[in-house]
DSSP file (Angstrom, degrees, kcal/mol; ACC not computed):
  #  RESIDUE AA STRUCTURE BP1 BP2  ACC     N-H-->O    O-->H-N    N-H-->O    O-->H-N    TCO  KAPPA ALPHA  PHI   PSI    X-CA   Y-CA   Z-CA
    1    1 A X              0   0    0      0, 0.0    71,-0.2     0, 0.0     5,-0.1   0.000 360.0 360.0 360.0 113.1   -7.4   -3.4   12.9
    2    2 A X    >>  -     0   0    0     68,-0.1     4,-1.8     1,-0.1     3,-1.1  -0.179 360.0-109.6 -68.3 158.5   -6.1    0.1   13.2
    3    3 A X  H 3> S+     0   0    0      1,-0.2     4,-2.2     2,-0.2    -1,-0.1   0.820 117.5  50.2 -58.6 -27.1   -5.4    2.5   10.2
    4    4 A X  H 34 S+     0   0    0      2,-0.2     4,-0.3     1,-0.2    -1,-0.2   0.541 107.1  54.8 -95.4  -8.8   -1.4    2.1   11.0
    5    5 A X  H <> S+     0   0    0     -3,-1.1     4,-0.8     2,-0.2    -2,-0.2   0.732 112.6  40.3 -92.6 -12.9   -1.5   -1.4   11.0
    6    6 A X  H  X S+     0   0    0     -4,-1.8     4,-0.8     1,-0.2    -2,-0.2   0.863 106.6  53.2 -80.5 -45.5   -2.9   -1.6    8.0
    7    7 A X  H  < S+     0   0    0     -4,-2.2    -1,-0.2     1,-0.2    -2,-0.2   0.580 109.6  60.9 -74.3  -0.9   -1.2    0.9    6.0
    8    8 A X  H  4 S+     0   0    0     -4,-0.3    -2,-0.2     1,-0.2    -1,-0.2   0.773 106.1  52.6 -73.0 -39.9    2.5   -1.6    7.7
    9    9 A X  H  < S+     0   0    0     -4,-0.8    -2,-0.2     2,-0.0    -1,-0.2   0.749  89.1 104.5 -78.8  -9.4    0.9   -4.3    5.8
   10   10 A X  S  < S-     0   0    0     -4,-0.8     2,-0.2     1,-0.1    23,-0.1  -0.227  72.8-116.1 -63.9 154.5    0.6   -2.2    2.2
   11   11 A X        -     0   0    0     21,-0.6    23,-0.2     2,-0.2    -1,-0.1  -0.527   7.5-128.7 -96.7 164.5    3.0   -3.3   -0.5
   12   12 A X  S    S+     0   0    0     -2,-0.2     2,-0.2    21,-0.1    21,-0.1   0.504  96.2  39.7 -96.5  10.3    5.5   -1.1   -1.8
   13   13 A X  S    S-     0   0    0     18,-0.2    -2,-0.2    19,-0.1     2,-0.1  -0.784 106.8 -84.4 -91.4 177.9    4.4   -1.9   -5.2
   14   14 A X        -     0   0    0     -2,-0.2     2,-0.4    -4,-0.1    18,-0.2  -0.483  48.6-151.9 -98.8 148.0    1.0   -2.4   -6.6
   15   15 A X  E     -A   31   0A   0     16,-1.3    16,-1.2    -4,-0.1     2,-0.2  -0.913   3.4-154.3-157.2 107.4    0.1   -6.5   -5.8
   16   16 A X  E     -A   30   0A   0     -2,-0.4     2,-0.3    14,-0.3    14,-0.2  -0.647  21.9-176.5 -38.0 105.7   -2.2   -8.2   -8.3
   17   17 A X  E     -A   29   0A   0     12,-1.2    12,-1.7    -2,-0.2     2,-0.4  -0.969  24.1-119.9-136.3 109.2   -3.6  -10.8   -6.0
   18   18 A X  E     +A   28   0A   0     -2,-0.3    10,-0.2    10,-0.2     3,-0.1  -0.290  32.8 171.0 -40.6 101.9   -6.2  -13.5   -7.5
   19   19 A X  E     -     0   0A   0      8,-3.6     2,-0.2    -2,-0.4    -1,-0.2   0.978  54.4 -51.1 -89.0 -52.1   -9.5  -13.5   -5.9
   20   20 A X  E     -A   27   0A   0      7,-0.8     7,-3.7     2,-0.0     2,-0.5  -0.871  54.1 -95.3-155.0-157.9  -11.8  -15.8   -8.0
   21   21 A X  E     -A   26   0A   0     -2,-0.2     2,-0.4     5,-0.2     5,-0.3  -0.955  28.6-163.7-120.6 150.0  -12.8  -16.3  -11.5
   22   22 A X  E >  S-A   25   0A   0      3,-1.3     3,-1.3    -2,-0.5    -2,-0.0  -0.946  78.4 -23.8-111.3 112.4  -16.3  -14.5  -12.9
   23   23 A X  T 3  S-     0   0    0     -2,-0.4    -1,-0.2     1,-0.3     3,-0.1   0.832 129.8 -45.1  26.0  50.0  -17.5  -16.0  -16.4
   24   24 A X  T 3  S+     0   0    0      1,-0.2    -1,-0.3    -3,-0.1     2,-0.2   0.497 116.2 104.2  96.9 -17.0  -14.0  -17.2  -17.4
   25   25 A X  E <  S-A   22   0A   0     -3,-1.3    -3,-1.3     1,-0.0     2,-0.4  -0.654  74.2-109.3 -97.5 176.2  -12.0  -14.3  -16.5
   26   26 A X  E     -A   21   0A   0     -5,-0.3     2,-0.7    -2,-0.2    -5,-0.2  -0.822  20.2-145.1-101.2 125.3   -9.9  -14.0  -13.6
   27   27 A X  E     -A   20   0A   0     -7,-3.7    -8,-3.6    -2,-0.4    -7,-0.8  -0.795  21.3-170.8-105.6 118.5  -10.9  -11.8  -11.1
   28   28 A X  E     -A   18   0A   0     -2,-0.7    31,-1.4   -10,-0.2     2,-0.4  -0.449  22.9-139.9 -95.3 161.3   -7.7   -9.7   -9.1
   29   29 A X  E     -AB  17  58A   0    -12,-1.7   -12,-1.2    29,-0.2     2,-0.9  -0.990  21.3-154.9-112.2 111.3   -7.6   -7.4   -5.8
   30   30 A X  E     -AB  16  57A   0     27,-2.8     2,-0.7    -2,-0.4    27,-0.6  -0.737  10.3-164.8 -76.8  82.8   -5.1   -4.7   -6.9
   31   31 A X  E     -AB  15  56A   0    -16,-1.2   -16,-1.3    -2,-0.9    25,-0.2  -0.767  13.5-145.2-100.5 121.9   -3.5   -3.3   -3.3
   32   32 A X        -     0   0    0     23,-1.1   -21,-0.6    -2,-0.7     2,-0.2  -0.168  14.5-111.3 -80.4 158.2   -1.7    0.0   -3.9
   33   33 A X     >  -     0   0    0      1,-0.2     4,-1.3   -23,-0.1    -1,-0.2  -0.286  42.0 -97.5 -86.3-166.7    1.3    1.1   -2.1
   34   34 A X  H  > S+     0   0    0      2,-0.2     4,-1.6    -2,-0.2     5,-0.3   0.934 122.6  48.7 -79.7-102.6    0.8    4.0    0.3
   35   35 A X  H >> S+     0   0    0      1,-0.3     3,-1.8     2,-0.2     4,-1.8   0.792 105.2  60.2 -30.8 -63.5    1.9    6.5   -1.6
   36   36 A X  H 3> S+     0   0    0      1,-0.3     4,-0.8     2,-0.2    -1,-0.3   0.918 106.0  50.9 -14.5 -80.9   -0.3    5.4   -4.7
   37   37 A X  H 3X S+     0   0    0     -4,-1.3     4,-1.2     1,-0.3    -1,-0.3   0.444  94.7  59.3 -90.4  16.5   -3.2    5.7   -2.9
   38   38 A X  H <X S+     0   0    0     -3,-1.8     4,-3.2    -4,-1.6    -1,-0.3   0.935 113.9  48.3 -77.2 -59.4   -3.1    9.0   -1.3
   39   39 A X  H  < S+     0   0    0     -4,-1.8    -2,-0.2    -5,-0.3    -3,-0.2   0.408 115.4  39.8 -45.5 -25.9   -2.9   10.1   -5.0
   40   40 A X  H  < S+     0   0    0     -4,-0.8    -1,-0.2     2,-0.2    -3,-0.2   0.762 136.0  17.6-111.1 -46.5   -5.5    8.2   -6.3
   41   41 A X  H  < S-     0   0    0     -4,-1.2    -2,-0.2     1,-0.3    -3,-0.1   0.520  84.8-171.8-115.7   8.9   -8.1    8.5   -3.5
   42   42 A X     <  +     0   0    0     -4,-3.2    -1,-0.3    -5,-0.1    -2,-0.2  -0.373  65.3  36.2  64.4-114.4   -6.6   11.9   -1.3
   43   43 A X        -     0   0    0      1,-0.2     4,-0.2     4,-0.0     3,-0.2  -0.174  68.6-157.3-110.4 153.1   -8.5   12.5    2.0
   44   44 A X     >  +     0   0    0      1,-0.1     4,-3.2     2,-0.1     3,-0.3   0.463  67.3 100.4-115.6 -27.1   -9.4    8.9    3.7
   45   45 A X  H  >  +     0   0    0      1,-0.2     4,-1.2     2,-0.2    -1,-0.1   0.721  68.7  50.8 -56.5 -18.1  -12.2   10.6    5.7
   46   46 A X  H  > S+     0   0    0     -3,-0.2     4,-1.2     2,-0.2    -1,-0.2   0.877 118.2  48.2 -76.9 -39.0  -15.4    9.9    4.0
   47   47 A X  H >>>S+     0   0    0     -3,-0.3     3,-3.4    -4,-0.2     4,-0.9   0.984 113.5  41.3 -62.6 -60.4  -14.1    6.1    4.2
   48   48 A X  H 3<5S+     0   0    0     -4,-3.2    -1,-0.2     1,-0.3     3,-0.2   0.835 106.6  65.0 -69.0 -15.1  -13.0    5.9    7.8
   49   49 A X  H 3<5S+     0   0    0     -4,-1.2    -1,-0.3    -5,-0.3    -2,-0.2   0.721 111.9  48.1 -73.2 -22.2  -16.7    8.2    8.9
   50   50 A X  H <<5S-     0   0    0     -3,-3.4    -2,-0.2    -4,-1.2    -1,-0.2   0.828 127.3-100.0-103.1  -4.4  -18.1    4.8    7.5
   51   51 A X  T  <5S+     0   0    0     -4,-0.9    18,-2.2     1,-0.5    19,-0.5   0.403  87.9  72.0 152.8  10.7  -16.3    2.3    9.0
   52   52 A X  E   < - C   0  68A   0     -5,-0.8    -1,-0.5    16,-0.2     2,-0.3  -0.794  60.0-134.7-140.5 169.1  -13.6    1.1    6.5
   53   53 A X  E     - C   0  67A   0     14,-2.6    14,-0.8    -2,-0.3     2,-0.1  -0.940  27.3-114.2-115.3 156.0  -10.4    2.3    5.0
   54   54 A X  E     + C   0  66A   0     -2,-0.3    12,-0.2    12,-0.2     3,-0.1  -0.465  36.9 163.7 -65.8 154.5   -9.5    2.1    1.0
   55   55 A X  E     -     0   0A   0     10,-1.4   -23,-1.1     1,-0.7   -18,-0.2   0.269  68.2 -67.8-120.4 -44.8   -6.0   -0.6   -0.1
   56   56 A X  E     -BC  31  65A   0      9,-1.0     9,-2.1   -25,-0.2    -1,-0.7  -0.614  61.4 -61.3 176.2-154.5   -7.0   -0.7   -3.6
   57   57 A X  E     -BC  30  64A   0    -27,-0.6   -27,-2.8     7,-0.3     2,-0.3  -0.962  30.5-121.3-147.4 157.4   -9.4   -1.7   -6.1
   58   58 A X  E  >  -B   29   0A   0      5,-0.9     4,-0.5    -2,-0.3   -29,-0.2  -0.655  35.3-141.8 -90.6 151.5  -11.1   -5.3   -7.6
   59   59 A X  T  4 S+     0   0    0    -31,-1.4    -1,-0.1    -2,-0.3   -30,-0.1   0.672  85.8  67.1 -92.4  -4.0  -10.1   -5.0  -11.3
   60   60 A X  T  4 S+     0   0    0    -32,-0.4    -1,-0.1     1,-0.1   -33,-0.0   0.972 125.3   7.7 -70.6 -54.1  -13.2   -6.4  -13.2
   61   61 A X  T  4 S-     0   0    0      0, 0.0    -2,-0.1     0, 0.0    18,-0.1   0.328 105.3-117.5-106.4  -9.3  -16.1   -3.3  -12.1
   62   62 A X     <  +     0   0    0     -4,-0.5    -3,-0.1    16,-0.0     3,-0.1   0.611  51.5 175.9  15.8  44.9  -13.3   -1.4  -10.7
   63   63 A X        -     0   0    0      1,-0.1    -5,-0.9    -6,-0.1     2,-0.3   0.380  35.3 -98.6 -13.2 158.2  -14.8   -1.6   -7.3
   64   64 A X  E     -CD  57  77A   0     13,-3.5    13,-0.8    -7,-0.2     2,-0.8  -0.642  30.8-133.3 -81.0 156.6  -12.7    0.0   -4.0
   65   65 A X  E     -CD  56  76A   0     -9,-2.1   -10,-1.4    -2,-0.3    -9,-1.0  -0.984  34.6-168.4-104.7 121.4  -11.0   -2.7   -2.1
   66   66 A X  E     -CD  54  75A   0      9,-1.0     9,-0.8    -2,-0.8     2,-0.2  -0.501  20.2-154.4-120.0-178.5  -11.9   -1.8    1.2
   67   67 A X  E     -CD  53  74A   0    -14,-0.8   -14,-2.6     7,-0.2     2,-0.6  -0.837  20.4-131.4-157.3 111.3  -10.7   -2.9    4.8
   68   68 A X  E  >  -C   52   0A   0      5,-2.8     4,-3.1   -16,-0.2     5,-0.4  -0.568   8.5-143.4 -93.0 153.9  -12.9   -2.8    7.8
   69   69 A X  T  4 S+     0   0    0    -18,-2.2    -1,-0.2    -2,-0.6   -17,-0.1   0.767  93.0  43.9 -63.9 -16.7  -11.3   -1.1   10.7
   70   70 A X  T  4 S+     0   0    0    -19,-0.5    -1,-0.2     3,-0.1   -68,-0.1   0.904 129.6  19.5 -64.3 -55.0  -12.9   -3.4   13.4
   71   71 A X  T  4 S-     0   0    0      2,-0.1    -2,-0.1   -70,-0.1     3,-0.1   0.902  90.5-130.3 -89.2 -32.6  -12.6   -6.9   12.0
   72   72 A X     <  +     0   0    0     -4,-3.1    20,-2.3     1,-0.4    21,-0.2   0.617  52.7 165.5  77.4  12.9   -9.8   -6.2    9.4
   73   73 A X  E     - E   0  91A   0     -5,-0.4    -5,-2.8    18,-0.2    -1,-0.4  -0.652  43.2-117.7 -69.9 141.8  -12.3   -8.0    7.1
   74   74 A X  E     -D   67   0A   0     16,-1.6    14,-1.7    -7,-0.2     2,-0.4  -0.336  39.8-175.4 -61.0 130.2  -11.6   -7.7    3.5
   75   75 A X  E     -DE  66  87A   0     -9,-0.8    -9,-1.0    12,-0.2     2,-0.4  -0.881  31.9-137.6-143.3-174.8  -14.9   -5.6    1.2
   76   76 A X  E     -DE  65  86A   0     10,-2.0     9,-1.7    -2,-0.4    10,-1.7  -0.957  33.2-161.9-132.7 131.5  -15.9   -4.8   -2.4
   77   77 A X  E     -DE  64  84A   0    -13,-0.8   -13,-3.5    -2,-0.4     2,-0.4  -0.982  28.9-112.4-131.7 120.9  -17.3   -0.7   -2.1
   78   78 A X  E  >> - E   0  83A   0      5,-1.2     4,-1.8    -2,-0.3     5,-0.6  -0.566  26.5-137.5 -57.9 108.0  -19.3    0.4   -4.8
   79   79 A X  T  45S+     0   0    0     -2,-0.4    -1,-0.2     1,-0.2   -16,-0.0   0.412  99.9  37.0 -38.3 -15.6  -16.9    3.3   -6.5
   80   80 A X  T  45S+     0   0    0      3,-0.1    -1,-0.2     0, 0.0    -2,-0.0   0.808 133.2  20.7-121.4 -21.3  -19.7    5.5   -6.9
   81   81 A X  T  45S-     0   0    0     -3,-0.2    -2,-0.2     2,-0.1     3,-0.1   0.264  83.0-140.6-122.4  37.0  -21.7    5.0   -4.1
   82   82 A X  T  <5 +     0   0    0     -4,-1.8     2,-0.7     1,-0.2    -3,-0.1   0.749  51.2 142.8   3.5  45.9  -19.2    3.4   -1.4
   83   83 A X  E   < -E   78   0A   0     -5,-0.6    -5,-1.2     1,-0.0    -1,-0.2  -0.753  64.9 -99.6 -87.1 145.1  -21.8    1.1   -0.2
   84   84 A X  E     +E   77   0A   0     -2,-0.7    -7,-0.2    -7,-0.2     3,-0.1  -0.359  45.5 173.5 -54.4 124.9  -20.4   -2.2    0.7
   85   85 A X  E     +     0   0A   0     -9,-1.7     2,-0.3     1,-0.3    -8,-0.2   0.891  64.9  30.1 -86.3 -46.0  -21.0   -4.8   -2.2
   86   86 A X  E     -E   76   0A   0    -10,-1.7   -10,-2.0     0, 0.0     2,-0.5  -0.882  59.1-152.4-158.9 133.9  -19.2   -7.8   -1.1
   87   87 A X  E     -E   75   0A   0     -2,-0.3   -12,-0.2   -12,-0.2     2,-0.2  -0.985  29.4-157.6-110.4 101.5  -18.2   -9.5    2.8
   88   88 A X  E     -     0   0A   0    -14,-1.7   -12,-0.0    -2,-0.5   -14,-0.0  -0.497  14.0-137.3 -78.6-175.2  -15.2  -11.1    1.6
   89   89 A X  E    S+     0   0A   0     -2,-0.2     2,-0.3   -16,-0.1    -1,-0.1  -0.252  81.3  81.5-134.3  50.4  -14.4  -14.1    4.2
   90   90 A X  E    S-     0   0A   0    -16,-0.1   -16,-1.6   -18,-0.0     2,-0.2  -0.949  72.8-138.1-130.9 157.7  -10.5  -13.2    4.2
   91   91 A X  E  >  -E   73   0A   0     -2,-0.3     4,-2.7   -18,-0.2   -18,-0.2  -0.695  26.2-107.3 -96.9 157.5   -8.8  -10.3    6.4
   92   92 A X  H  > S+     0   0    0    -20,-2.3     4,-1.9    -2,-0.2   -19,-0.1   0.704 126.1  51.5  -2.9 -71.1   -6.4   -8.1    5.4
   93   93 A X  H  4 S+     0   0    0    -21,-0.2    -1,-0.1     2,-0.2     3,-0.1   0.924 111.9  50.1 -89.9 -44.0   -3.9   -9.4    7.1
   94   94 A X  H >> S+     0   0    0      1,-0.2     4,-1.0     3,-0.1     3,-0.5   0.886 114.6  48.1 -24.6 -70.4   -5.0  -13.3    5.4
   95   95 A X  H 3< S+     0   0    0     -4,-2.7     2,-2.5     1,-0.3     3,-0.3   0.921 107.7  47.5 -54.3 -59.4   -5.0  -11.7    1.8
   96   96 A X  T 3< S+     0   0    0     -4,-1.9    -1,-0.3     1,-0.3    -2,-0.1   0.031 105.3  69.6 -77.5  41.7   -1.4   -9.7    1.9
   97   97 A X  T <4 S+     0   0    0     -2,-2.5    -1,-0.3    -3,-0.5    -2,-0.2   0.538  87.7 101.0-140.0 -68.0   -0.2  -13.4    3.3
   98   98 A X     <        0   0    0     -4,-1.0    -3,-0.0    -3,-0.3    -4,-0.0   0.068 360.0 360.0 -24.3 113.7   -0.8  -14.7   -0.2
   99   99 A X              0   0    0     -3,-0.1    -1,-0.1   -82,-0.0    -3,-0.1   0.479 360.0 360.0 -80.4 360.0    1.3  -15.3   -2.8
């Protein structure tokens, strides 16, 4: 999935999307518009030199929401040390499909 196809799918407001639940709360994927997240996370190179781009963040840990650029697979990236936590087993393009 290229970086321009991805940033076509971003919403033009911030979309709260329900992922699972973790002890009884509800756990969301927050995906930022465009704009948003230049602002919140500025130069996109240290993501895309590993293999992923940013959308947004999971709201529990406040993980990155990641996207990798090959599969368009969906990740959870440790905010502090942007290793991949979490394979989710939705794309991109699945998730922003989602009501």
């Amino acid at each position: 999935m290229s970086y321009k196809s991805i940033q076509s799918l971003l919403p033009v407001k911030e979309k709260a999307i329900l992922l699972d639940q973790v002890e009884g709360l509800n756990r969301y994927l927050c995906i930022l518009p465009n704009d948003e997240l230049e602002s919140q996370f500025g130069d996109f190179e240290e993501f895309t030199n590993q293999g992923f781009t940013v959308v947004g963040y999971e709201d529990v840990l406040g993980d990155f929401v990641g996207v990798e650029l090959k599969s368009g697979q969906l990740l959870i990236v440790n905010h502090e040390t942007l290793h991949v936590e979490e394979r989710l087993k939705l794309t991109f393009d699945e998730l922003m499909k989602k009501d």
